[in-house]
C-alpha angles and dihedrals in degrees: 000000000000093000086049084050103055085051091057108259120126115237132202133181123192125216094226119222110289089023139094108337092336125118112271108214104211090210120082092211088069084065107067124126088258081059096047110045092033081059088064099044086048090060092037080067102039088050089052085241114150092177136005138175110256137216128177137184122200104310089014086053091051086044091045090049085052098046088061098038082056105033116009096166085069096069128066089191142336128231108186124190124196097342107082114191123281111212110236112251137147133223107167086193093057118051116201094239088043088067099050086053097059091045106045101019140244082298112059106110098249090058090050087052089058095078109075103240108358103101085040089063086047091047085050089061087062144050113273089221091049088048090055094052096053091058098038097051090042116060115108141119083309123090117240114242122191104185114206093225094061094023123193091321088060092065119097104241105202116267091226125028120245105267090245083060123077131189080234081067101046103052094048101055085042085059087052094043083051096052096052103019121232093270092089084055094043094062101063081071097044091047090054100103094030084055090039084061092050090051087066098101087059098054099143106011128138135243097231106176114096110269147206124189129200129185134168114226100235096045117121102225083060094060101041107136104293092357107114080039089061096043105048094024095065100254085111089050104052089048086045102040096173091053094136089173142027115181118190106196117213114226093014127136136196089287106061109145090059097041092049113021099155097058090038098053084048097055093046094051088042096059096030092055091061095073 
């Protein structure tokens, strides 16, 4: 933001809903993708914006994908880190959280968050600073795994921090996580196969905003079964038919814009400047 901003454009980050300073909704069912995104409709108005140029990270790629898929007059361009695009289909047999379970197992992290209030009560048994580095620090080409038997406090938080990461960091987002609890978080996962039903409508539609797409090459969400097949085979590109780039980034892991904040700051102006 602050590098956009030194080049002119104006930046603004939400808080979404059940983060920051935002309203935290204790129902799952006030976080599917018609919540979300109609959140940030909702703020694009309120602001007096008719377009603006996207970027998304993880949950706000997935946010970001949706938006255009809604509303793509309302983006200029995207620029998407980590997330690619998931074509929309529907198996009612086979539930999206359903196949990451029987492919990672009852404990990867997606499938404990499924149970409403069980991993907050196992939160509750740790540090929230010490939570936030575990995940922070942890995410790479292997799947986090949170077993029930050991809980979050099983888990090995790093004995240094990344050198992207400060203590400074930490501690802020805890305070934020203390204020509102981990339960508003949670439910974007909870809400996944409620939100992959409501998606129903869009099977088969394409993504049609100009697009960049940036992925580090250790980071889990590239190497998700088929994933890294489907970006650099030319499934993403026929779902996303105006992809004009796709950068694989070699030693990078889930967090890149923070790891590398000076190349990614330069590959967002430089596609954005074009429009």
């Amino acid at each position: 933001m602050l590098s956009l901003s030194a080049l002119g454009y104006r930046c603004i980050a939400p808080d979404l809903r059940g983060y920051g300073d935002s309203d935290a909704p204790p129902s799952l069912e006030s976080y599917t993708v018609h919540h979300i995104v109609g959140d940030i409709v909702g703020l694009l108005g309120h602001l007096g914006l008719d377009q603006v140029f996207l970027v998304g990270h993880d949950w706000g790629a997935y946010i970001a994908w949706d938006l255009c898929l809604f509303r793509p007059d309302k983006v200029k361009a995207l620029v998407n880190l980590s997330v690619a695009y998931t074509p929309v289909t529907r198996n009612p047999a086979i539930k999206p959280v359903d196949a990451l379970r029987a492919f990672y197992g009852d404990d990867f992290y997606i499938c404990r968050f499924q149970e409403p209030g069980d991993i907050e009560k196992d939160f509750a048994s740790d540090d929230t600073a010490a939570i936030l580095k575990k995940f922070y620090a942890s995410f790479n080409s292997s799947p986090l795994h949170i077993p029930k038997d050991v809980g979050i406090k099983g888990v090995k938080a790093p004995d240094t921090l990344p050198s992207w990461l400060s203590e400074e960091d930490i501690n802020y987002c805890a305070s934020k996580f203390d204020q509102k609890g981990f339960t508003g978080a949670l439910n974007y996962y909870r809400a996944i196969n409620i939100t992959s039903e409501l998606l129903a409508p869009w099977i088969g539609a394409e993504i049609k905003v100009p697009t960049k797409f940036i992925v580090g090459d250790d980071d889990l969400a590239y190497h998700f079964p088929g994933m890294k097949q489907y970006i650099e085979g030319g499934g993403f590109k026929k779902d996303v038919p105006s992809l004009e780039e796709v950068v694989i980034v070699e030693g990078a892991g889930h967090y890149i814009n923070q790891a590398r904040p000076e190349e990614i700051n330069a590959h967002i102006y430089d596609f954005i400047n074009k429009f």
